[in-house]
PDB file with one MODEL, atoms N, CA, C and O in Angstrom:
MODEL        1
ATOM      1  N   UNK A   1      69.921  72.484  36.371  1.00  0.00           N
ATOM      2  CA  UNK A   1      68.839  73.086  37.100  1.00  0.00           C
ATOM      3  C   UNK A   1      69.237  74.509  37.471  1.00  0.00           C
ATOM      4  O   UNK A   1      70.364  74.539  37.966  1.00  0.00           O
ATOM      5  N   UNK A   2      68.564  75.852  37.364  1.00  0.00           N
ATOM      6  CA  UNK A   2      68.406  76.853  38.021  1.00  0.00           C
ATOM      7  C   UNK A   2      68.505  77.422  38.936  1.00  0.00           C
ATOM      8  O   UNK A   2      67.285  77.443  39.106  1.00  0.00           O
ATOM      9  N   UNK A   3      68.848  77.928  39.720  1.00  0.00           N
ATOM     10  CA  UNK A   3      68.408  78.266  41.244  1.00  0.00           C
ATOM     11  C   UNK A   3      67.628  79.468  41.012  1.00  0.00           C
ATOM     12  O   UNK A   3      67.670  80.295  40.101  1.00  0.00           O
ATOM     13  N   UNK A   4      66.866  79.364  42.107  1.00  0.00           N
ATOM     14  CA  UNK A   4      65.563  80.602  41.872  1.00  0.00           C
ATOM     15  C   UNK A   4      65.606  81.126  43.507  1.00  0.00           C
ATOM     16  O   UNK A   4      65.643  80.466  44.546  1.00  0.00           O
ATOM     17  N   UNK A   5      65.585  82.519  43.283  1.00  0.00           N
ATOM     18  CA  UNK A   5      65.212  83.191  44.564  1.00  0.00           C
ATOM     19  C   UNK A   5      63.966  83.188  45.047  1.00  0.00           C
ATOM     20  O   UNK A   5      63.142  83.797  44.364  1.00  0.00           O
ATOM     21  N   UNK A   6      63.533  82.595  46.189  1.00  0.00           N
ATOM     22  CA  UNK A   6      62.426  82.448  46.125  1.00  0.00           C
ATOM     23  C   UNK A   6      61.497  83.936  47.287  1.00  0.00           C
ATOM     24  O   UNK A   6      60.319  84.082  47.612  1.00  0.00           O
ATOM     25  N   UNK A   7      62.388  84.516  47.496  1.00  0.00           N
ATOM     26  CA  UNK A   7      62.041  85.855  48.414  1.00  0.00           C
ATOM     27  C   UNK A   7      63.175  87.086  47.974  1.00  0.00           C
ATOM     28  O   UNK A   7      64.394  87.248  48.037  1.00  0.00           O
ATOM     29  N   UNK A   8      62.028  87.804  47.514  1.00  0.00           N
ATOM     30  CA  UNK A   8      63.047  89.286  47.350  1.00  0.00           C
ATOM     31  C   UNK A   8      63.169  89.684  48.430  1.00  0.00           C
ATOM     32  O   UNK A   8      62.503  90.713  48.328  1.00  0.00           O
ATOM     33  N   UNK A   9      63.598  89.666  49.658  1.00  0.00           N
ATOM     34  CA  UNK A   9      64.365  89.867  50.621  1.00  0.00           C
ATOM     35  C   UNK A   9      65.876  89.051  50.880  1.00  0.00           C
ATOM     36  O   UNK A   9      66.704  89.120  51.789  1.00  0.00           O
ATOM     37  N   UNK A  10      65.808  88.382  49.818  1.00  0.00           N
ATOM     38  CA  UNK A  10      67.175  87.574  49.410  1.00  0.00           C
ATOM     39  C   UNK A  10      68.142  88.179  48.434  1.00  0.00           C
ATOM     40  O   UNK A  10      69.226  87.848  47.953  1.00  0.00           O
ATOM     41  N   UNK A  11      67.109  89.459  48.306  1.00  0.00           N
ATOM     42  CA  UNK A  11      68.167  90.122  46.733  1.00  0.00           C
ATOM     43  C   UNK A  11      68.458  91.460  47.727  1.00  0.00           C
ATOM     44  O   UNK A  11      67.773  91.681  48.725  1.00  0.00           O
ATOM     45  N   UNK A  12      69.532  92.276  47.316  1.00  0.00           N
ATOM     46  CA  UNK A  12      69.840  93.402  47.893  1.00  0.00           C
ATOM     47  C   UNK A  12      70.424  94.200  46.369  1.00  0.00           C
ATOM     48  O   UNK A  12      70.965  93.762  45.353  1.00  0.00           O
ATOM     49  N   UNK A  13      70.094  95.264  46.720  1.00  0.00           N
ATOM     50  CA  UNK A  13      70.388  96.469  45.389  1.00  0.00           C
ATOM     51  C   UNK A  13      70.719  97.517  45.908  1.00  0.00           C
ATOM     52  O   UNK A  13      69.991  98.088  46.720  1.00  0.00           O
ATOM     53  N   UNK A  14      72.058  98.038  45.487  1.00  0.00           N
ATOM     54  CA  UNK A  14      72.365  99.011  45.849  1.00  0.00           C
ATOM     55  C   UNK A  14      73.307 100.302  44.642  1.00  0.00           C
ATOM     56  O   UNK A  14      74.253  99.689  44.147  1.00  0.00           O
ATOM     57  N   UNK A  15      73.291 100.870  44.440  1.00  0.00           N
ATOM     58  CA  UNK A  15      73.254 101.706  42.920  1.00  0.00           C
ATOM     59  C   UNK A  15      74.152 103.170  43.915  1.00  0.00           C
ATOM     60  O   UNK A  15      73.866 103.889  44.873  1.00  0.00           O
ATOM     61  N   UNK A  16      75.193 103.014  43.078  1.00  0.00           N
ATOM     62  CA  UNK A  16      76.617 103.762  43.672  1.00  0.00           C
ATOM     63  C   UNK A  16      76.895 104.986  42.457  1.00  0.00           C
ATOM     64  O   UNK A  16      77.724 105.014  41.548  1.00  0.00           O
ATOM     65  N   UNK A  17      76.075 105.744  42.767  1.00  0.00           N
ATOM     66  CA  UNK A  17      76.276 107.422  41.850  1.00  0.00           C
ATOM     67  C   UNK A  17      77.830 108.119  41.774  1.00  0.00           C
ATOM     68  O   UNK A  17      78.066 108.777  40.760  1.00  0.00           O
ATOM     69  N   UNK A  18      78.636 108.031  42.550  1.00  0.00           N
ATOM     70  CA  UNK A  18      79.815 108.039  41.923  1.00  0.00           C
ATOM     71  C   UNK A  18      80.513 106.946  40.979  1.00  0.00           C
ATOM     72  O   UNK A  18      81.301 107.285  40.096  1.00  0.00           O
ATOM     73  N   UNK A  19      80.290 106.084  41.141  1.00  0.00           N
ATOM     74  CA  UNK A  19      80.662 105.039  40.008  1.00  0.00           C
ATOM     75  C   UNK A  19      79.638 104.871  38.922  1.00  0.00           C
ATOM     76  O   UNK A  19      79.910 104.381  37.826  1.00  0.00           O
ATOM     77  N   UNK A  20      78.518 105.273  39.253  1.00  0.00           N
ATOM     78  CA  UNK A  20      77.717 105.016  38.096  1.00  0.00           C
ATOM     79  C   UNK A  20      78.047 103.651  38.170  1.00  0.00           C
ATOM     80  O   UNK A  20      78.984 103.167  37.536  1.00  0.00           O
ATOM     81  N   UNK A  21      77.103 102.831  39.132  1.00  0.00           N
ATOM     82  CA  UNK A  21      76.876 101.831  38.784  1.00  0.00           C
ATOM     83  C   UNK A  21      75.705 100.931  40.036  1.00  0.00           C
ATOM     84  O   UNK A  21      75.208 101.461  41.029  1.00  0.00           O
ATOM     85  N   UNK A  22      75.538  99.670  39.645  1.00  0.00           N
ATOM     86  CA  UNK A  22      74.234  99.544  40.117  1.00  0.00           C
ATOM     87  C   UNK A  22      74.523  97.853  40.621  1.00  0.00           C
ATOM     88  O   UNK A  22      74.868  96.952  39.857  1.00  0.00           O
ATOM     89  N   UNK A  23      74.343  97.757  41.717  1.00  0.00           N
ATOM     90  CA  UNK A  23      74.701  96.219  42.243  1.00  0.00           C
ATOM     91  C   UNK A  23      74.071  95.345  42.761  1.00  0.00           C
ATOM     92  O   UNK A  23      73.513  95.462  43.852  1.00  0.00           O
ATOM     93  N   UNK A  24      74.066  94.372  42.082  1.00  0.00           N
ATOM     94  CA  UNK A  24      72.483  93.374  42.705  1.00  0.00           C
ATOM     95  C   UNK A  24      73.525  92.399  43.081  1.00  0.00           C
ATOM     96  O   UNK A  24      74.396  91.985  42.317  1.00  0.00           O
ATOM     97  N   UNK A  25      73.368  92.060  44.333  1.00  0.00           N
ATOM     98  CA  UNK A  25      73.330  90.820  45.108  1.00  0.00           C
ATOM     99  C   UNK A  25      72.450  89.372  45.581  1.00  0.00           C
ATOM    100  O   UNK A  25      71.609  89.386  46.480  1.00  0.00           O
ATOM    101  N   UNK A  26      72.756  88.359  44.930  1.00  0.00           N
ATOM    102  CA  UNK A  26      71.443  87.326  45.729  1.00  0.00           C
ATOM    103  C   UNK A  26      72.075  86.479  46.498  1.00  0.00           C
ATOM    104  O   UNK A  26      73.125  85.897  46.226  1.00  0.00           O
ATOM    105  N   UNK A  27      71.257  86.375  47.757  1.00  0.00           N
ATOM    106  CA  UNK A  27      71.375  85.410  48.843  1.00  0.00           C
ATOM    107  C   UNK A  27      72.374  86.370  49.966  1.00  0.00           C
ATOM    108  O   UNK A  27      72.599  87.573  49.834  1.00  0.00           O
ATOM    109  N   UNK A  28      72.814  85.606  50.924  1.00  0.00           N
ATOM    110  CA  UNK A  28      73.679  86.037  51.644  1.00  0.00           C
ATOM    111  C   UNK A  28      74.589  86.779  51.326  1.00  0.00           C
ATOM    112  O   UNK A  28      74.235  87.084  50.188  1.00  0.00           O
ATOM    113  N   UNK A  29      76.029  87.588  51.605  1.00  0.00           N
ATOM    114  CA  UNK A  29      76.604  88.364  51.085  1.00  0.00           C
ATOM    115  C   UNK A  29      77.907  87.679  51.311  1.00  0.00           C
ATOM    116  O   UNK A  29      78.379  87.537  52.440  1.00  0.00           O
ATOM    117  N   UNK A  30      78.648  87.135  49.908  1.00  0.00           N
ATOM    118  CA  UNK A  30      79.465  86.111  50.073  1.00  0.00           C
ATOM    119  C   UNK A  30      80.460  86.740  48.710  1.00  0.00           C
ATOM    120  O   UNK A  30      79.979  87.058  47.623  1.00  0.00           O
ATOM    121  N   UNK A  31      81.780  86.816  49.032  1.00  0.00           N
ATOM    122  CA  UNK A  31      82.626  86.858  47.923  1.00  0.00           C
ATOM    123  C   UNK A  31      83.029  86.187  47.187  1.00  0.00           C
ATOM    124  O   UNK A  31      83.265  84.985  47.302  1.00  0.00           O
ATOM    125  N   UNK A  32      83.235  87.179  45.907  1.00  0.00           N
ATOM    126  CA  UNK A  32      82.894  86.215  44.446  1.00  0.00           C
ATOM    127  C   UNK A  32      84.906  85.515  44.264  1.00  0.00           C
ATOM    128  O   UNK A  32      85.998  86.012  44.542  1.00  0.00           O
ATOM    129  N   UNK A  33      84.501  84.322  43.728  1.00  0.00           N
ATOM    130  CA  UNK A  33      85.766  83.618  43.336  1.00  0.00           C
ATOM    131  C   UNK A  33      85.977  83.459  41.571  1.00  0.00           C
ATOM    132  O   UNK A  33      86.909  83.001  40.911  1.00  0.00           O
ATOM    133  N   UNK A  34      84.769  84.008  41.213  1.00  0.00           N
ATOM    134  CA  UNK A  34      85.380  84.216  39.909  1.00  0.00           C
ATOM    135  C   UNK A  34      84.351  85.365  39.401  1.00  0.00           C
ATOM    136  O   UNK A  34      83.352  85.534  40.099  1.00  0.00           O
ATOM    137  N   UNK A  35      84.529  86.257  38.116  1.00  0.00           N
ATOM    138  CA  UNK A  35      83.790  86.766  37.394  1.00  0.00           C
ATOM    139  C   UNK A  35      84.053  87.356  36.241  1.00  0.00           C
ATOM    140  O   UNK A  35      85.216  87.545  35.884  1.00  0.00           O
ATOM    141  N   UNK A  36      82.827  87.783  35.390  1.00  0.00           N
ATOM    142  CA  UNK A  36      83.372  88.291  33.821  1.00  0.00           C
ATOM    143  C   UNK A  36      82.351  88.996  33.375  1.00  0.00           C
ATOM    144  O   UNK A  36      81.176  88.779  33.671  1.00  0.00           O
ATOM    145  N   UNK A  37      82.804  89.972  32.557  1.00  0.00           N
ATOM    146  CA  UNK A  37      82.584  90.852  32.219  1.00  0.00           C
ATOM    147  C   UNK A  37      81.487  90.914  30.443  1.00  0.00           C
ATOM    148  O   UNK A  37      81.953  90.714  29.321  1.00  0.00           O
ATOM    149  N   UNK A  38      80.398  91.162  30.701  1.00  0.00           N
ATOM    150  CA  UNK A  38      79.534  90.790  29.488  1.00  0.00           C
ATOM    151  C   UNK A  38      80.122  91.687  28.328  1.00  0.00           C
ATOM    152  O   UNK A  38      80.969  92.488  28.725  1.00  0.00           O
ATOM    153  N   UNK A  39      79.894  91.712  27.214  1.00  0.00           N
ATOM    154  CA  UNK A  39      79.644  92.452  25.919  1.00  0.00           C
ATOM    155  C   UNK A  39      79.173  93.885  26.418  1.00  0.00           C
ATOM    156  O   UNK A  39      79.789  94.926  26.188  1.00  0.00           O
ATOM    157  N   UNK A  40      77.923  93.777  27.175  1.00  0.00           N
ATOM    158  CA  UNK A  40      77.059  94.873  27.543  1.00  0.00           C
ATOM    159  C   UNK A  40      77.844  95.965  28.798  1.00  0.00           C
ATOM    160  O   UNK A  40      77.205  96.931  29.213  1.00  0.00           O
ATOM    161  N   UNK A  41      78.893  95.753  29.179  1.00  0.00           N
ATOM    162  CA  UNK A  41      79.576  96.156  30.705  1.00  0.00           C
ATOM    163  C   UNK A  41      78.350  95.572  31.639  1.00  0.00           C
ATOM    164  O   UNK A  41      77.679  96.268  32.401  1.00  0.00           O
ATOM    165  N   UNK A  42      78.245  94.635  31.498  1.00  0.00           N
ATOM    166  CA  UNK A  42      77.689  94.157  33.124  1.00  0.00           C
ATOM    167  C   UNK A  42      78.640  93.109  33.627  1.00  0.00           C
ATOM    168  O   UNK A  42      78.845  92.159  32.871  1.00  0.00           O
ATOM    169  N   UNK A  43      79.164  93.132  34.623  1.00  0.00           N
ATOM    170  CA  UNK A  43      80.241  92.056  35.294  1.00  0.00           C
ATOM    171  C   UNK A  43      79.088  90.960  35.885  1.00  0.00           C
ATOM    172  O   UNK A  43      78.034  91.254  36.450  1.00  0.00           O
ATOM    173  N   UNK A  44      79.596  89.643  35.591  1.00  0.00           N
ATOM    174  CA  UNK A  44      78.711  88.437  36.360  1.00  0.00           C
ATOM    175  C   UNK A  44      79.724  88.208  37.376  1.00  0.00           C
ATOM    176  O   UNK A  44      80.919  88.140  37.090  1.00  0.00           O
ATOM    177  N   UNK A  45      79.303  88.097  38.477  1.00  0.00           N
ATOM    178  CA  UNK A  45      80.080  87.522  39.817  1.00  0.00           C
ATOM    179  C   UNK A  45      79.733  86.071  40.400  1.00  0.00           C
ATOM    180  O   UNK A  45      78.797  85.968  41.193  1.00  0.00           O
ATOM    181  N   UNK A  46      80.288  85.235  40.116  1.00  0.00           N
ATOM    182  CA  UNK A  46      80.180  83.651  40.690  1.00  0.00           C
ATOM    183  C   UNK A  46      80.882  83.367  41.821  1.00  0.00           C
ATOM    184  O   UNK A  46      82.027  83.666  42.159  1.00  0.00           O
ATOM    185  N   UNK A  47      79.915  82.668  42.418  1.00  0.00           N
ATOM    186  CA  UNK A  47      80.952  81.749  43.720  1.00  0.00           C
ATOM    187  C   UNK A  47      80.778  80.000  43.690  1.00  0.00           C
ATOM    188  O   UNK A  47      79.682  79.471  43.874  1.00  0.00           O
ATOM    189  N   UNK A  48      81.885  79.311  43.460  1.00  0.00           N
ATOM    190  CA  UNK A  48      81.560  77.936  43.760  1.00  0.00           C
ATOM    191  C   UNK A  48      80.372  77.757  41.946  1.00  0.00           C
ATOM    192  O   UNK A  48      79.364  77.051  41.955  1.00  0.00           O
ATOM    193  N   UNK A  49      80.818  78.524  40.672  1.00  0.00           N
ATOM    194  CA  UNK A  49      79.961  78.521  40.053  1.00  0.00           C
ATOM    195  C   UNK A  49      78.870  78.902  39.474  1.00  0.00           C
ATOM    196  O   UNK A  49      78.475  78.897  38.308  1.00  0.00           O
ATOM    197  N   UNK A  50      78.369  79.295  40.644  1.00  0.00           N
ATOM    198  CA  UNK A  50      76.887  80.059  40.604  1.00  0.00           C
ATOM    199  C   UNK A  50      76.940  81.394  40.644  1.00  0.00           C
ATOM    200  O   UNK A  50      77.962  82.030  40.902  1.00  0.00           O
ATOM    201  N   UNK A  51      75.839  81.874  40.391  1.00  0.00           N
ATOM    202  CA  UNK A  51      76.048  83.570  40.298  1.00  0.00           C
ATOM    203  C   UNK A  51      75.203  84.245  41.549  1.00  0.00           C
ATOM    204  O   UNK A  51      74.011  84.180  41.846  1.00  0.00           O
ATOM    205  N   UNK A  52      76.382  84.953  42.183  1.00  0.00           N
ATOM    206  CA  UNK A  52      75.771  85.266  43.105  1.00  0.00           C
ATOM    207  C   UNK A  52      75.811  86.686  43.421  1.00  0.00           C
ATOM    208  O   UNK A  52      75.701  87.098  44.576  1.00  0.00           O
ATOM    209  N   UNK A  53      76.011  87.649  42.126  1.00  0.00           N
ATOM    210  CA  UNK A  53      75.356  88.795  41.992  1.00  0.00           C
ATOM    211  C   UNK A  53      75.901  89.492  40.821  1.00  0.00           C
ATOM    212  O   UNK A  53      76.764  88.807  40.272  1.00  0.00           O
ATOM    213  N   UNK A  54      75.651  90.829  40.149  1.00  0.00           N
ATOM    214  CA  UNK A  54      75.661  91.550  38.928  1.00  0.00           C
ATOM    215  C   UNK A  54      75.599  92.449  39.049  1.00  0.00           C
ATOM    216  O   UNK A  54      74.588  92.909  39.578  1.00  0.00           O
ATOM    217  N   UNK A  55      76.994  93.552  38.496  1.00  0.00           N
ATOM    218  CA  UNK A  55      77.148  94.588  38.512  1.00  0.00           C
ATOM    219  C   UNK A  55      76.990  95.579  37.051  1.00  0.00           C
ATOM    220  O   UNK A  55      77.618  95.298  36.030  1.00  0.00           O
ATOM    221  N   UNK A  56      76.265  96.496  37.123  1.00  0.00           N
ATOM    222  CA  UNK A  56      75.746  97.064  36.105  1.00  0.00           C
ATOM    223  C   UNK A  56      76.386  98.191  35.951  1.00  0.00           C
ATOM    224  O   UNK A  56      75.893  99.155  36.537  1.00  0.00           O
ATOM    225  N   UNK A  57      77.581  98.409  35.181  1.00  0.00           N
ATOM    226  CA  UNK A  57      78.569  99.443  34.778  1.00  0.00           C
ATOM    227  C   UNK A  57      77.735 100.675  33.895  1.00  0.00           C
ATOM    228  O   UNK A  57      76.916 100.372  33.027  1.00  0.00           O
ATOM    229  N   UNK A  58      78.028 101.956  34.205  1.00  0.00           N
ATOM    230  CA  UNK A  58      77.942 103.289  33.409  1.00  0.00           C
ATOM    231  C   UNK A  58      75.792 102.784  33.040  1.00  0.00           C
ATOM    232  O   UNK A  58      75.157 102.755  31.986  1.00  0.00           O
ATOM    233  N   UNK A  59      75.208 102.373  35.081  1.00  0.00           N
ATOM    234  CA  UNK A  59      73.857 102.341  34.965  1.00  0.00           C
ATOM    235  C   UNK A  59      73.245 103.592  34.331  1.00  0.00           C
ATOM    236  O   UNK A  59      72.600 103.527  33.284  1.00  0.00           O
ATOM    237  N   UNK A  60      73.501 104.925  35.106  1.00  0.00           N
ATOM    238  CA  UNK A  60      72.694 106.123  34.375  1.00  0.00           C
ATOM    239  C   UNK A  60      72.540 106.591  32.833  1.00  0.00           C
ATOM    240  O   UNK A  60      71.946 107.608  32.474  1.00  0.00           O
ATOM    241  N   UNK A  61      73.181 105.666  31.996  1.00  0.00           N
ATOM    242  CA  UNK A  61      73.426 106.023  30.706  1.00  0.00           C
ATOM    243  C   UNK A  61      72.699 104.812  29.822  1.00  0.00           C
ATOM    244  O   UNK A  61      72.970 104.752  28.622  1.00  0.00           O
ATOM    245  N   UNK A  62      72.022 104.103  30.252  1.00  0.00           N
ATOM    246  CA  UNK A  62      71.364 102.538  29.887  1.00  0.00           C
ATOM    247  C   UNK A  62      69.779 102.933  29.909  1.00  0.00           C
ATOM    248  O   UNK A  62      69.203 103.276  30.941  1.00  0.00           O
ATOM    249  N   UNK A  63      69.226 102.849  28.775  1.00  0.00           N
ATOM    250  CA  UNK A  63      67.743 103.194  29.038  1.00  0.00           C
ATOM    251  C   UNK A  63      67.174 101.295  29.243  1.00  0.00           C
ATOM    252  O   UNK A  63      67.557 100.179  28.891  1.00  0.00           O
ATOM    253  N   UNK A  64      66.153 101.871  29.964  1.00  0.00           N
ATOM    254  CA  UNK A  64      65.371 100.588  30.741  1.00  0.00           C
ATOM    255  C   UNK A  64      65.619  99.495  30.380  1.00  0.00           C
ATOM    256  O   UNK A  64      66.413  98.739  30.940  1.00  0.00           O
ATOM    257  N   UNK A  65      64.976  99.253  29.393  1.00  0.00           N
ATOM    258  CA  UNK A  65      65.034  97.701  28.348  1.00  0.00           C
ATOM    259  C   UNK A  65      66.541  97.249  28.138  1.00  0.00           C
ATOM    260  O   UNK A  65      66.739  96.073  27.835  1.00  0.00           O
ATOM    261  N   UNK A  66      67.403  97.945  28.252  1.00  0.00           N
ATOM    262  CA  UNK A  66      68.932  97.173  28.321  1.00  0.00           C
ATOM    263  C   UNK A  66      69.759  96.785  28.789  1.00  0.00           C
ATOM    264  O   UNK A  66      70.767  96.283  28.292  1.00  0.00           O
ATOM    265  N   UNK A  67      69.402  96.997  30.151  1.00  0.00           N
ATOM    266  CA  UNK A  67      69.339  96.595  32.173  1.00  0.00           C
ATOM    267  C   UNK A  67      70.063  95.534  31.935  1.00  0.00           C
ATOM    268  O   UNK A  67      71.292  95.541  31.855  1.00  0.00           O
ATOM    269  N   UNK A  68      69.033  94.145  31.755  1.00  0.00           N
ATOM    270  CA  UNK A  68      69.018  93.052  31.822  1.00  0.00           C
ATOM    271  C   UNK A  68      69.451  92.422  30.734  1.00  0.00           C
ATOM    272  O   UNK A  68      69.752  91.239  30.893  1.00  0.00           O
ATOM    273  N   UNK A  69      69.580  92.937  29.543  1.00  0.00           N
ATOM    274  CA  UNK A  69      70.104  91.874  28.579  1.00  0.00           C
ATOM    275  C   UNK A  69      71.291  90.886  28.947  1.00  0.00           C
ATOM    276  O   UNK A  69      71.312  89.684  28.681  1.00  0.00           O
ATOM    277  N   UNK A  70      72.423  91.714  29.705  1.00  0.00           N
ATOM    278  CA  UNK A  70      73.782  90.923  30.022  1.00  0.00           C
ATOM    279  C   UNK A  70      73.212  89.628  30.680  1.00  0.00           C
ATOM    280  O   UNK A  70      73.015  88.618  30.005  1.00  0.00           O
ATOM    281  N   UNK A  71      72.917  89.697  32.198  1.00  0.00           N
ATOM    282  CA  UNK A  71      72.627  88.834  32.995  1.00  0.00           C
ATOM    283  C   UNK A  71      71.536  88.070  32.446  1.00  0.00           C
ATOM    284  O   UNK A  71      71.732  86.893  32.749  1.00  0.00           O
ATOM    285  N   UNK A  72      70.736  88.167  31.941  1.00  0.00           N
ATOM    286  CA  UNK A  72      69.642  87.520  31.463  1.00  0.00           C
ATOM    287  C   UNK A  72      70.078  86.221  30.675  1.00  0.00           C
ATOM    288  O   UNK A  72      69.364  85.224  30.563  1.00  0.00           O
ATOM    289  N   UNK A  73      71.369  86.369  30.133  1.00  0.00           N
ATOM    290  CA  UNK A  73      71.354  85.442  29.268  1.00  0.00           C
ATOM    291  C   UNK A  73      72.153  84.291  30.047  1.00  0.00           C
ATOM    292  O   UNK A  73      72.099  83.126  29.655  1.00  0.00           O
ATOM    293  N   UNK A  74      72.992  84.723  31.316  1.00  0.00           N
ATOM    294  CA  UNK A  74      73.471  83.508  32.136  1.00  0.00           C
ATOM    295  C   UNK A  74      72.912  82.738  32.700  1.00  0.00           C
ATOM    296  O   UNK A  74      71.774  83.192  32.573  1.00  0.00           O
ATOM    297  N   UNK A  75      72.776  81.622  33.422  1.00  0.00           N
ATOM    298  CA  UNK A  75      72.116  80.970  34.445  1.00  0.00           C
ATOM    299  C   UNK A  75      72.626  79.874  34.970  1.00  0.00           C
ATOM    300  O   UNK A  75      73.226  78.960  34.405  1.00  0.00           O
ATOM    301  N   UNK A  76      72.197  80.097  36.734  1.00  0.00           N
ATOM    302  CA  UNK A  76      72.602  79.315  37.313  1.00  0.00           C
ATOM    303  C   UNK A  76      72.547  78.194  37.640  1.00  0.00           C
ATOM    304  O   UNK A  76      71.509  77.615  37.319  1.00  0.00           O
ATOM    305  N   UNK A  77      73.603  77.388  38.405  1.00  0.00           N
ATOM    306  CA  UNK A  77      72.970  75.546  38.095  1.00  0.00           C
ATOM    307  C   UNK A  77      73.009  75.694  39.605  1.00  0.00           C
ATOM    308  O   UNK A  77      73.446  76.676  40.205  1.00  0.00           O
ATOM    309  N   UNK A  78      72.445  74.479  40.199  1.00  0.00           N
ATOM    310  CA  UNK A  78      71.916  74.839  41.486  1.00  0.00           C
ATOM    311  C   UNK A  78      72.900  73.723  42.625  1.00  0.00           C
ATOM    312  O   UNK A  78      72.710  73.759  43.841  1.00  0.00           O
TER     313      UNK A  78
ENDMDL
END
């Protein structure tokens, strides 16, 4: 099963111009115990399994449509 956010006030985004990079958080703000690094440079961050946020490496250089490919293809079990 999935877990689904069910309020975007559960997601937080925050996009760091000296790093060039772009950080989505869901749910509470809880540190990750494991994570890895896509094909695409997007890091998945898990806790207890689940993903509980995604960091989007060298964002300013990514045109739109290629955002999401990394994370898109993971998913969480609930």
């Amino acid at each position: 099963m999935e877990a689904v956010i069910k309020d975007a006030r559960d997601i937080d985004i925050f996009s760091d111009k000296e790093h060039d990079a772009l950080y989505i958080s869901f749910g509470k703000a809880q540190e990750a115990d494991d994570s890895e690094l896509t094909d695409n440079d997007v890091v998945v961050r898990y806790r207890k399994g689940r993903i509980i946020g995604v960091t989007v490496l060298e964002f300013s250089k990514r045109p739109p449509a290629k955002i999401w490919e990394g994370p898109a293809r993971a998913s969480a079990t609930a």
